[in-house]
Structures are given as C-alpha cells and as structure tokens.
C-alpha positions, 0 to 999 in steps of 0.5 A: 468514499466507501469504508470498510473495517480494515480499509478506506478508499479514497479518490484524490482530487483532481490536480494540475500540480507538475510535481515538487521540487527534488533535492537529487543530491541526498540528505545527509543525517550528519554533516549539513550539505550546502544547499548552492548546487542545487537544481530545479528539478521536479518529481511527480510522486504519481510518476514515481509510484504508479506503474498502471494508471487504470488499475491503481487505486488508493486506500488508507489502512485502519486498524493494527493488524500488519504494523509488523510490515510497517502498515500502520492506522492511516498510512496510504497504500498504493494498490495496482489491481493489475500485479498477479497475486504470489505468495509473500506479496502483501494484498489487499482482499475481500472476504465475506464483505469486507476488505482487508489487507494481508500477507499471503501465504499460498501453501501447496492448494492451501491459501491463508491471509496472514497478519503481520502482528501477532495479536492477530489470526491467521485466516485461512481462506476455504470454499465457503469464503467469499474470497476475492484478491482485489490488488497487491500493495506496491508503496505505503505513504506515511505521514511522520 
C-alpha cells in the first residue's frame, strides 16, 4: 500500500464473489414497493465501474480539497489510466512527488490543478514541476 498526503492506493483482495443480488425495479423514497416480484439478479460492481481491467486501479481520497465535487476523506475512486486527460475531467496527478487528485483546467498552453473547495490554491503546473496525469477519475464509492 503506498500512501501519499492526498491519496492512498490500495490493492482489493482477491474474490470469487459472482456479485450481489440487484433490486431492478427501483427504490422508492415514498411509498414501500412490494417486494414479491423480484428477481434473482446479480451485479458485479467490477462490471458495472470498470470499462479497462489493465489499467484501473483504486485509491481512496485524504484530505478536503475536492468535497465541492462530492470527493470526500476516504471515498474510493475508480481510476482508469487509460482515458486522455481534457480539461474539466477530474484526474488523479503526480507532482514534485506526491499524488493528488484535482480538476484540470487546461487554458490555451497553460495547465492548472484546481481544487474543488475554496480553502485551497489553484496550482498552476510549469516546467519546473515534475508533473505526470496519472489517470482520470471515472466513479467515486462512498460509504454512508
């Protein structure tokens, strides 16, 4: 497990779970719906979030600095290494050795990291950086 300030990646143990069961017909918020029609279905969330096996990988977020994009301290990201990095896309990056994960904003030649909570700079990225996007963020897991 390596850990970093912003970031800590993980590696999920091995399973032969087949999925859990899927409740397809909705949950309602108001009335109860009755439970005698439902199916025995099965969802693999592995499936359902990950598009590229090879090239996704997991981390949980530390820290504050993107609760304005609904990342918050210890939610899981999927990250897929493989997706082009365009401005708006949430990444995860490494720079002057550590990971973080931000918003980027690509303005003409310009590249900046930009936090989703207004506590936190704007990093702008320049050719003294070492500076690597390392993957886009395509789902967020949280607990409740």
């Amino acid at each position: 497990m390596k850990n970093s300030k912003n970031l800590q990646f993980f590696t999920p143990k091995p399973s032969s779970f087949e999925g859990a069961i899927l409740l397809d017909t909705g949950i309602s918020a108001g009335f109860p719906i009755p439970t005698d029609d439902f199916e025995t279905t099965r969802v693999s969330l592995d499936e359902e979030l990950i598009k590229n096996k090879s090239t996704t990988f997991f981390a949980k977020v530390k820290g504050q600095s993107m609760i304005g994009a609904g990342l918050n301290n210890d939610d899981l990201l999927v990250i897929d290494r493989s997706l082009e990095p365009s401005n708006n896309k949430i990444a995860v990056c490494f720079i002057d050795g550590d990971f973080t994960v931000k918003r980027l904003r690509v303005e003409g030649t310009e590249v900046w990291l930009q936090p989703e909570n207004p506590d936190y700079p704007k990093i702008k990225i320049t050719e003294e950086n070492d500076f690597i996007i390392w993957g886009i963020v395509t789902n967020v897991i949280k607990k409740v």
